[in-house]
C-alpha positions as CSV (number, residue, x, y, z in Angstrom):
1,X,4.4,30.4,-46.5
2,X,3.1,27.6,-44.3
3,X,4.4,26.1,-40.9
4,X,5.2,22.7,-40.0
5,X,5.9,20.8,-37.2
6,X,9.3,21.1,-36.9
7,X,8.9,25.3,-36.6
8,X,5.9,25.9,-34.8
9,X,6.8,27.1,-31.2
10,X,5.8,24.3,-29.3
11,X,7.1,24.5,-25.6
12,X,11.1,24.3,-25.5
13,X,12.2,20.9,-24.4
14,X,15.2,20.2,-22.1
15,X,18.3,19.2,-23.7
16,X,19.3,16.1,-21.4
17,X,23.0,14.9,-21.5
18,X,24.2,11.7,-19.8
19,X,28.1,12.1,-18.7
20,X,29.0,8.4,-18.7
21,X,32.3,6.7,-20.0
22,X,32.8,4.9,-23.4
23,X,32.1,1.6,-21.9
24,X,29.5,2.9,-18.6
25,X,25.6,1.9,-20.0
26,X,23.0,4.9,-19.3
27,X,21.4,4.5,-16.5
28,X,18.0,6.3,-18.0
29,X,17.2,5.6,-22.0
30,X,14.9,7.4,-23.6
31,X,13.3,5.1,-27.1
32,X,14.9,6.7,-30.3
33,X,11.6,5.1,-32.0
34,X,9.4,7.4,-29.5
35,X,7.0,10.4,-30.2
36,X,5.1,11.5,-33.1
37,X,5.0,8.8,-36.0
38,X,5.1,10.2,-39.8
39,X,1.0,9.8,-40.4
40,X,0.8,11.9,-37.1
41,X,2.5,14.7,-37.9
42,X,2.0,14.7,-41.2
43,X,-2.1,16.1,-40.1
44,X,-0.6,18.2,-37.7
45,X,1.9,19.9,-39.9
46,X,-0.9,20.3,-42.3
47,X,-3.1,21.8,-40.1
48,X,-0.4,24.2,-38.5
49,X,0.2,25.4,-42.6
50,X,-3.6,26.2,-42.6
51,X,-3.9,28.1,-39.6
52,X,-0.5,30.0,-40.4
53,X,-2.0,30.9,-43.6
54,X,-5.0,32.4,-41.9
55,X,-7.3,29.7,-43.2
56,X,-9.4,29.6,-39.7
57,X,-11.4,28.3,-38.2
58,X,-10.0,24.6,-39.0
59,X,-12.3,21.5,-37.7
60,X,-11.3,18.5,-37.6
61,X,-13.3,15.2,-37.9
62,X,-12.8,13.9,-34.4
63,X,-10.1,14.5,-32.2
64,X,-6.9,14.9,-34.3
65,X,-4.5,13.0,-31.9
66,X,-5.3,11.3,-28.4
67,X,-3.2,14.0,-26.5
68,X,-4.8,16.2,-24.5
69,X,-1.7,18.7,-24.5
70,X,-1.2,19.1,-28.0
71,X,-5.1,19.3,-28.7
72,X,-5.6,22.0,-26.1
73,X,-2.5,23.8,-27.8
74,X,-4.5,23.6,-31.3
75,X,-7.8,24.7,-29.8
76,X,-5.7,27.8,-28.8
77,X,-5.5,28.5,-32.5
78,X,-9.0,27.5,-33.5
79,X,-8.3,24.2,-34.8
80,X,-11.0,22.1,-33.3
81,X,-12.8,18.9,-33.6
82,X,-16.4,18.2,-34.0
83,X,-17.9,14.7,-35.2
84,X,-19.7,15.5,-38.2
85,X,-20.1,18.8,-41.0
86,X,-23.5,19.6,-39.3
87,X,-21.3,20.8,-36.1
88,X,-19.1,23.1,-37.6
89,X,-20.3,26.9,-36.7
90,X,-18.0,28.9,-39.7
91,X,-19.0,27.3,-42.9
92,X,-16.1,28.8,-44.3
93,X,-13.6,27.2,-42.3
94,X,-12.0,24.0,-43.2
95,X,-12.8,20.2,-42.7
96,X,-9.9,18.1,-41.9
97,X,-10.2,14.3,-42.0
98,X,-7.9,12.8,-39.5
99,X,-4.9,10.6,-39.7
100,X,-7.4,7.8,-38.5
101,X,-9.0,8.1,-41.8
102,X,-13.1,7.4,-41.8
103,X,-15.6,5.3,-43.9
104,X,-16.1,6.0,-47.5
105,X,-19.7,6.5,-46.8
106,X,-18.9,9.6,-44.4
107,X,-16.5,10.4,-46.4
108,X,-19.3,11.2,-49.3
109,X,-20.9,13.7,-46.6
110,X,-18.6,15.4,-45.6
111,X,-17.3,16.3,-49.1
112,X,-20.8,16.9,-49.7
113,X,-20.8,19.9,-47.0
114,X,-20.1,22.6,-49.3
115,X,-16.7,23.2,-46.9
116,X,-13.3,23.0,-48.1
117,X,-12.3,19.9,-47.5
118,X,-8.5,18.3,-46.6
119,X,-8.1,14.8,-46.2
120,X,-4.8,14.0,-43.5
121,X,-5.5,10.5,-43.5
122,X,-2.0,8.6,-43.1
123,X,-0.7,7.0,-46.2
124,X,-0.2,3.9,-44.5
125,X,-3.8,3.9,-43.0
126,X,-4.7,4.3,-46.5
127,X,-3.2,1.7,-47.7
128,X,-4.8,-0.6,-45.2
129,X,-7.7,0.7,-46.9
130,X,-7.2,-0.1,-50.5
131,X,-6.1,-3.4,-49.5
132,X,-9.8,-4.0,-47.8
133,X,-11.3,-2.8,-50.6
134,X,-9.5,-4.6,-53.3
135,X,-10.6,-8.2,-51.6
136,X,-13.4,-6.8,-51.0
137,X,-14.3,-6.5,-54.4
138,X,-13.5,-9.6,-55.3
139,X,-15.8,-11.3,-52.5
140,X,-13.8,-11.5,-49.6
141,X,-14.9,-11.9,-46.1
142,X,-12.5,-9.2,-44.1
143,X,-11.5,-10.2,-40.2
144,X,-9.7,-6.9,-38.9
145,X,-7.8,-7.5,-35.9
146,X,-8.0,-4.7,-33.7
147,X,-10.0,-2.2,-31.1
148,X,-13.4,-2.6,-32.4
149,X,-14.5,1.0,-31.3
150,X,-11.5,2.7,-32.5
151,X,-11.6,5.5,-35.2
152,X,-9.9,3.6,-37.5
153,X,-11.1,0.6,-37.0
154,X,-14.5,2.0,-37.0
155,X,-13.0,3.1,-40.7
156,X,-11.2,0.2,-42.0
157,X,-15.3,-1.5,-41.6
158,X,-16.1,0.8,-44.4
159,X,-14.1,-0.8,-46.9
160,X,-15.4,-4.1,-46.3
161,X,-19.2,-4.1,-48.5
162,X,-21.0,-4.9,-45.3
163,X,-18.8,-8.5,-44.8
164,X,-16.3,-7.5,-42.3
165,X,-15.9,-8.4,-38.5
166,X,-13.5,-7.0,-35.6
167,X,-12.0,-9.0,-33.3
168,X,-9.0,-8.2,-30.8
169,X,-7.3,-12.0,-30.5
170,X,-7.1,-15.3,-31.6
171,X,-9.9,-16.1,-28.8
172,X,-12.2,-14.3,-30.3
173,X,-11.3,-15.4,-33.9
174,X,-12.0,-19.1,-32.6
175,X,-15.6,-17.8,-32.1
176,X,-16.1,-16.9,-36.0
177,X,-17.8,-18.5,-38.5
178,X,-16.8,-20.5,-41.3
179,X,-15.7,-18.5,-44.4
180,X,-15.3,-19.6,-47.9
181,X,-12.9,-16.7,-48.7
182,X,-11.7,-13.9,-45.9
183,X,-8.9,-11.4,-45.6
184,X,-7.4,-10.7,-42.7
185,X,-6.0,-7.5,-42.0
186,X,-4.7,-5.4,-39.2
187,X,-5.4,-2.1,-37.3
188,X,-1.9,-0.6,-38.3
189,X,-0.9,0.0,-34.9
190,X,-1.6,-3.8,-33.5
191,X,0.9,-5.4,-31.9
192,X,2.1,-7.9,-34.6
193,X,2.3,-11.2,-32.6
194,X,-1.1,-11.2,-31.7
195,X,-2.3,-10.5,-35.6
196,X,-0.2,-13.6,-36.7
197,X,-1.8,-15.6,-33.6
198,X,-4.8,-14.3,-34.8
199,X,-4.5,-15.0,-38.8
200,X,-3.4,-18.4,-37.8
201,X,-7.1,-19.2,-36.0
202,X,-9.0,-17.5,-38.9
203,X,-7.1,-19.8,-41.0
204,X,-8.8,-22.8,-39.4
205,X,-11.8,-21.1,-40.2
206,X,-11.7,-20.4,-44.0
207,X,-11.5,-22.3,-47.2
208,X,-8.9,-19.7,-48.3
209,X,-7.3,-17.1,-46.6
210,X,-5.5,-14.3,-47.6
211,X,-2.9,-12.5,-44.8
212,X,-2.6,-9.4,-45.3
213,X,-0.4,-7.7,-42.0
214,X,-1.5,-3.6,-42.3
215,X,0.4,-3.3,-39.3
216,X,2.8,0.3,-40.0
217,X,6.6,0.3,-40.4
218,X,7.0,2.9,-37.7
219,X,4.8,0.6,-34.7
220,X,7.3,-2.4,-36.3
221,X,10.0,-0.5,-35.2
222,X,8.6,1.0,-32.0
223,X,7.6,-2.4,-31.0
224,X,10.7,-3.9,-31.9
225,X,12.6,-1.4,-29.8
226,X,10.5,-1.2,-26.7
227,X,11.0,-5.2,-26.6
228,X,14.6,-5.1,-26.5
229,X,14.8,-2.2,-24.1
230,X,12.3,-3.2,-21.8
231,X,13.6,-6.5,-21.0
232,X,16.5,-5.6,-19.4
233,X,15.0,-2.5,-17.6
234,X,13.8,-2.1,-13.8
235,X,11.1,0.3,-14.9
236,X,9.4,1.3,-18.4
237,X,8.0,5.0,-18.0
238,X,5.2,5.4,-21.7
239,X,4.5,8.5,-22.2
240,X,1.3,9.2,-23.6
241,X,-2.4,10.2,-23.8
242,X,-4.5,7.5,-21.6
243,X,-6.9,7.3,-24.5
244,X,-4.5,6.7,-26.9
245,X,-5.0,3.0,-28.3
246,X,-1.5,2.5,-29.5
247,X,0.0,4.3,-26.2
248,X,-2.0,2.0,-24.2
249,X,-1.1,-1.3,-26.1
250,X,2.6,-0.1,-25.4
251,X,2.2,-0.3,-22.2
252,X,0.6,-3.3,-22.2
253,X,3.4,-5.0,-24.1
254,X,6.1,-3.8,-21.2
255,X,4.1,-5.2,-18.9
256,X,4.9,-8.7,-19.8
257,X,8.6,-7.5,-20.0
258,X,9.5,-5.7,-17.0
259,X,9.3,-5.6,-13.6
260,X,7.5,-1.8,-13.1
261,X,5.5,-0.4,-15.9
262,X,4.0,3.4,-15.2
263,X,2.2,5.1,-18.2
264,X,1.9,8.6,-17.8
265,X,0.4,12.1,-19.6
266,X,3.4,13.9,-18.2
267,X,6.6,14.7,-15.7
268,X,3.8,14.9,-12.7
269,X,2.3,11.5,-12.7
270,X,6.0,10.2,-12.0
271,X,6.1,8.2,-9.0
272,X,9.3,8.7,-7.2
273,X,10.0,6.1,-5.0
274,X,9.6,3.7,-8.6
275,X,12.0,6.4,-10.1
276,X,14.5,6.4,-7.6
277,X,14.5,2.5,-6.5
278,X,15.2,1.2,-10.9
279,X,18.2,0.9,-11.7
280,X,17.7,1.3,-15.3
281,X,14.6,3.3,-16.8
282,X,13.9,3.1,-20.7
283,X,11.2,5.9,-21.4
284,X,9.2,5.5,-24.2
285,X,6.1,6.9,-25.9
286,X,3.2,6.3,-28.3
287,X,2.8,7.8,-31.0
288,X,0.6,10.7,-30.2
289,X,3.3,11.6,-27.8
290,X,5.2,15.3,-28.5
291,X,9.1,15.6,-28.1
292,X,8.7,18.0,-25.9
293,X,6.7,16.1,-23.4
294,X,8.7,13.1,-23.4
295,X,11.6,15.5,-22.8
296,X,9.9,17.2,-19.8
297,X,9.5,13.5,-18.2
298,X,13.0,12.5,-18.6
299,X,14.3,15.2,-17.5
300,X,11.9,15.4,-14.2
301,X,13.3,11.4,-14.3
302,X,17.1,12.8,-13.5
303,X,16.1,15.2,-11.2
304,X,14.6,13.1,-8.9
305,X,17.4,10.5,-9.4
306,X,19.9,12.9,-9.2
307,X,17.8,14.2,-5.7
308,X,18.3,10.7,-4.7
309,X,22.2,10.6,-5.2
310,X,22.5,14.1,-3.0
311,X,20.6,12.4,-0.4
312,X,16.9,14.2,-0.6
């Protein structure tokens, strides 16, 4: 019998509870669209199910998450990540393709290891996919707009026969070329006003253009959030790996929203004197982001409030 997220022992998080009155507003929020998105622990469940079942060692193609605690936490149980087949040192362990997905090309090879394969790609990424493809095939020009050296960006260009550019904004859209027929698309977690600002240039730029927003239901809905919540808070806290791109961008949006913006890994990055001086926090996190750790930082987030109100 396997084991998923939701039973593996990670480290126990604190419970936090908020005595307030019907009508008193939280003075610290933590995002109820935070943490771990579906595609996300969809590969980690499944490569929790293979170690359980004794299925080790377990490599995955590149860094399953950007999170350095949970990735240390899986290297504990000899689920590792190397770049390419050649790499792995058990050839009877197990290839996992990550939630970021990878180009059909390297996909060929590393089915073509002789390993047992599993592919943990996220649905949604996937779908980003077959949509590439499918203009592809019928001549299309592809403009993705997104990181150009991210993993699934770096993906997505696999899909496009050899015609597809990246580019992060509608600046460098007005640099492109003119297109008889393009599709634009969208790294899934891209913040979704700059890919319409972006699909509007390309549009200046194409005889026909077909919009096609990739972007997940799950960043919607993080996005959405954090923008509501961060513009009436003091101080955002994101919690998250510092290579994370969507963790990153997160921050970046609640920049232009609130006062004090800190991204941090965990509880001992917190800056106290920001802590203490907000009067309203909203903590949220990317999507790499365990419960546990954005528990850990919410709860070090009362403590020194709650240091503050005793007067240390």
């Amino acid at each position: 019998m396997g084991i998923s997220l939701a039973t593996y022992p990670w480290p126990e998080p604190v419970i936090i509870s908020y005595n307030m009155s019907m009508n008193q507003r939280p003075d610290v929020i933590v995002a109820k669209c935070a943490g771990f998105c579906p595609g996300v622990k969809r590969a980690i469940d499944r490569v929790l199910e293979l170690e359980s079942a004794g299925k080790t060692p377990v490599y995955t193609i590149g860094p399953l998450i950007h999170n350095k605690q949970v990735t240390d936490m899986l290297a504990a149980k000899q689920i590792t990540a190397i770049d390419c087949p050649a790499q792995a040192v058990d050839k009877s362990g197990i290839l996992v393709i990550r939630a970021h997905g990878i180009t059909p090309q390297f996909q060929a090879e590393v089915q073509s290891s002789g390993m047992e394969v599993v592919d943990a790609t996220c649905p949604l990424v996937k779908h980003a996919q077959n949509i590439i493809e499918k203009f592809a095939n019928e001549g299309y020009h592809t403009v993705i707009v997104g990181d150009g050296d991210h993993a699934e960006v770096i993906g997505l260009l696999g899909y496009t026969h050899g015609k597809g550019v990246v580019v992060s904004g509608p600046e460098e859209a007005a640099k492109l070329p003119h297109f008889d027929k393009v599709n634009v698309v969208s790294q899934t977690t891209q913040k979704e006003s700059v890919f319409y600002e972006t699909a509007k240039e390309v549009k200046k730029h194409a005889d026909v253009c077909q919009v096609s927003n990739t972007i997940c239901q799950p960043t919607k809905d993080r996005q959405k959030e954090t923008i509501e919540q961060a513009r009436n808070a003091d101080l955002v806290i994101v919690v998250g790996g510092k290579h994370s791109a969507n963790t990153t961008r997160l921050a970046l949006l609640c920049k232009g929203l609130a006062p004090a913006v800190q991204h941090v890994e965990t509880e001992t990055e917190l800056e106290a004197p920001l802590v203490k001086q907000a009067r309203y926090i909203f903590i949220t996190a990317g999507a790499s982001t365990p419960d546990w750790v954005i528990a850990r930082v919410a709860q070090r987030v009362r403590e020194i409030r709650k240091g503050e109100k005793n007067g240390h």
